[in-house]
C-alpha positions as protocol buffer text, in pm:
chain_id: "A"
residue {
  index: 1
  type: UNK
  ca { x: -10544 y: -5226 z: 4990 }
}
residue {
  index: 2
  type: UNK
  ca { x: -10687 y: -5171 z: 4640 }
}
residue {
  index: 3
  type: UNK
  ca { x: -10534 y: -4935 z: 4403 }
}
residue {
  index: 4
  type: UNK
  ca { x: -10836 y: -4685 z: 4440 }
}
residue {
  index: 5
  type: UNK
  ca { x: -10758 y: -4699 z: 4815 }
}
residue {
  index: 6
  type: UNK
  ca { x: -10417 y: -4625 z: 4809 }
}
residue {
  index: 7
  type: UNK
  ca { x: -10505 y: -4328 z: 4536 }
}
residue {
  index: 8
  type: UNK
  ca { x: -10733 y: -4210 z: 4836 }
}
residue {
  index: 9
  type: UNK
  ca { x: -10496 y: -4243 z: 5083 }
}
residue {
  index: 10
  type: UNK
  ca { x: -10222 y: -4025 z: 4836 }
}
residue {
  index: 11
  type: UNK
  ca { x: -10474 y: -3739 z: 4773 }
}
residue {
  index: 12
  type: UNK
  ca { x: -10536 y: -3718 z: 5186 }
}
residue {
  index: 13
  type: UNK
  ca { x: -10180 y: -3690 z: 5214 }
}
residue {
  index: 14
  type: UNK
  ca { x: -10115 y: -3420 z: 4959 }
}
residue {
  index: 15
  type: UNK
  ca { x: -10461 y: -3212 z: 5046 }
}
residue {
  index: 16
  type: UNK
  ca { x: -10311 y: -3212 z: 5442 }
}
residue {
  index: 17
  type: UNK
  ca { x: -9957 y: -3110 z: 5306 }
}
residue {
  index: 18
  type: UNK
  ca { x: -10089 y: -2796 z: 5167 }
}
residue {
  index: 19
  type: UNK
  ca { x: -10271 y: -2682 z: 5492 }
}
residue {
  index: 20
  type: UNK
  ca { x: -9922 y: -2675 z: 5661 }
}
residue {
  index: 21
  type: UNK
  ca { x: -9839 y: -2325 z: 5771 }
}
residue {
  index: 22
  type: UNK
  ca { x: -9676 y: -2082 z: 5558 }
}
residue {
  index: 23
  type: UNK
  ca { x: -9301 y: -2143 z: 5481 }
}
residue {
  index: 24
  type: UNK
  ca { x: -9230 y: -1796 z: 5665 }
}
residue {
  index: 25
  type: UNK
  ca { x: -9403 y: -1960 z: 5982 }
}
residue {
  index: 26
  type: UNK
  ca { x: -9168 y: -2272 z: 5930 }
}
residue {
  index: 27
  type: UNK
  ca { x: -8850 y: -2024 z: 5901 }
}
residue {
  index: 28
  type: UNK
  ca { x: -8939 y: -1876 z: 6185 }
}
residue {
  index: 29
  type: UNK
  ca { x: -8963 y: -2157 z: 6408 }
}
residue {
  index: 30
  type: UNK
  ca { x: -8663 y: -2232 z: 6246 }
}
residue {
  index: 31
  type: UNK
  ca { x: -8449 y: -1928 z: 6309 }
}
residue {
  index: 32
  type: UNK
  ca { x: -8630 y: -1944 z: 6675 }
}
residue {
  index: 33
  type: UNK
  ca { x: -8463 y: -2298 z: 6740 }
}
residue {
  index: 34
  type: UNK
  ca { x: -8151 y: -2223 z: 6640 }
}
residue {
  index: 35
  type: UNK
  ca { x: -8138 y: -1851 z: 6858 }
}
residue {
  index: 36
  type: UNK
  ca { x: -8199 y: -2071 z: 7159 }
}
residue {
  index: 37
  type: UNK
  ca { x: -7941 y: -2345 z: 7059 }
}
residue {
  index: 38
  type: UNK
  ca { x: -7637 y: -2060 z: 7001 }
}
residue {
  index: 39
  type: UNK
  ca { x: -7776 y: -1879 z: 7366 }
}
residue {
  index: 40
  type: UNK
  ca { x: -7784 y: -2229 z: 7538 }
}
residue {
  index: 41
  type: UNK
  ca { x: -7412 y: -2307 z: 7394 }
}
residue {
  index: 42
  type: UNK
  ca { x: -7246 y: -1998 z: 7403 }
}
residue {
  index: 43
  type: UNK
  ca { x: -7483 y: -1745 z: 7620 }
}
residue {
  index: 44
  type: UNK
  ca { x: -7590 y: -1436 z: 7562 }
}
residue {
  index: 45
  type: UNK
  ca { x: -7357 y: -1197 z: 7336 }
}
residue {
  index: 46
  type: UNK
  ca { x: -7305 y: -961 z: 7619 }
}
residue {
  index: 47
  type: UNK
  ca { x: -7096 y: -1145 z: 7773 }
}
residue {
  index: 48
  type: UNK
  ca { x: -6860 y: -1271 z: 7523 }
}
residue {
  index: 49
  type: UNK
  ca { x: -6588 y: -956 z: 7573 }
}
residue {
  index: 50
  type: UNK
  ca { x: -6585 y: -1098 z: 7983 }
}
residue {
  index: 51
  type: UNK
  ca { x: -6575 y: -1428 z: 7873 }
}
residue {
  index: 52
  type: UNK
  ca { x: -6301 y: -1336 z: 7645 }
}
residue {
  index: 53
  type: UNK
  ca { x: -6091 y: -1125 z: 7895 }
}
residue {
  index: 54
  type: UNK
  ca { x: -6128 y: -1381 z: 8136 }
}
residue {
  index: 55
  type: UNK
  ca { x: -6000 y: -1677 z: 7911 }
}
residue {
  index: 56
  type: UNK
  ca { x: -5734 y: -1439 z: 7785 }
}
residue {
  index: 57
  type: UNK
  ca { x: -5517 y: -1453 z: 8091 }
}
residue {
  index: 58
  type: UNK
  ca { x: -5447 y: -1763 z: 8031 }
}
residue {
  index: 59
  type: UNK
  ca { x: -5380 y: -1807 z: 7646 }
}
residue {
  index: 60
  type: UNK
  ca { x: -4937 y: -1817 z: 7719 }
}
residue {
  index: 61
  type: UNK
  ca { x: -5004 y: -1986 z: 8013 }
}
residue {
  index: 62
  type: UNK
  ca { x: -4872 y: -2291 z: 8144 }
}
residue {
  index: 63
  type: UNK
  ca { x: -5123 y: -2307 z: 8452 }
}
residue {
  index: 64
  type: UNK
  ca { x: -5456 y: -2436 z: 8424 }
}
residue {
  index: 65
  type: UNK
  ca { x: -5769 y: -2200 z: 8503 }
}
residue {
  index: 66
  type: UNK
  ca { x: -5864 y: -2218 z: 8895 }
}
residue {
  index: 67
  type: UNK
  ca { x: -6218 y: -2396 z: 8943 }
}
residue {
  index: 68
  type: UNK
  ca { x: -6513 y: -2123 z: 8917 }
}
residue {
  index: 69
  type: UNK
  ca { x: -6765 y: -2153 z: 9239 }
}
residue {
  index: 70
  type: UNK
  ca { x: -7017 y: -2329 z: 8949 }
}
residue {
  index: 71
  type: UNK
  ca { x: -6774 y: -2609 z: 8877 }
}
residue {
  index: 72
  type: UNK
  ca { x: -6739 y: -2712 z: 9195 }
}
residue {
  index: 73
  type: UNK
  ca { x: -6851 y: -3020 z: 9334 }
}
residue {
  index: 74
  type: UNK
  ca { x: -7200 y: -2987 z: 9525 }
}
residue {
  index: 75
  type: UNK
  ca { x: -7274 y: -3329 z: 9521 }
}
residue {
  index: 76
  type: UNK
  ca { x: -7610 y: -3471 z: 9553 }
}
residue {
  index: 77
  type: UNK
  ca { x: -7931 y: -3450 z: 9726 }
}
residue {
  index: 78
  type: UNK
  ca { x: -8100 y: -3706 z: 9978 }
}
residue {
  index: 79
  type: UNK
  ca { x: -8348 y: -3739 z: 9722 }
}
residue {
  index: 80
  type: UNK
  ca { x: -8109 y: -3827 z: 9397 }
}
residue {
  index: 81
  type: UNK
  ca { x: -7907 y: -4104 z: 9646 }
}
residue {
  index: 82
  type: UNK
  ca { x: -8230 y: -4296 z: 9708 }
}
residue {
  index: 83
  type: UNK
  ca { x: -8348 y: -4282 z: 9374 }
}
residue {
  index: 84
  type: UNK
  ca { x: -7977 y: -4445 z: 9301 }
}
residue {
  index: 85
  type: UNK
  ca { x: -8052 y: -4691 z: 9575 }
}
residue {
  index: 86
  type: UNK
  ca { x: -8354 y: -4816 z: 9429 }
}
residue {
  index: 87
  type: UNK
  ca { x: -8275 y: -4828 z: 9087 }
}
């Protein structure tokens, strides 16, 4: 590639830099990532003072939390143990 080329190929690059949104469009998407990221981790603020009462009992205790219905064990469907079968 010739220097002229490489010139050419620099000016693309900066003239398709500046047609990127506007930097408030980029902190939005931003801010918008990271809102679902916190909600996926920790859930919705609402229910932080249940989540909190119900973790509570157990701060000076010795015994370990009973096993909610959702961390049971469901196991798996038909469909998942033939798709381990065949792989």
């Amino acid at each position: 590639m010739t220097e002229e080329q490489r010139l050419a190929v620099i000016a693309k690059a900066v003239a398709d830099s500046k047609s990127i949104k506007s930097p408030q469009f980029i902190e939005d998407f931003i801010a918008e990532v990271k809102t679902e990221e916190i909600v996926a981790e920790h859930g919705l603020l609402d229910n932080q003072k249940i989540d909190l009462e119900d973790e509570f009992q157990f701060l000076l205790s010795e015994s370990a939390e009973e096993i909610d219905e959702e961390d049971g064990n469901f196991g798996i469907s038909q469909e998942m143990k033939n798709t381990q079968k065949q792989g």
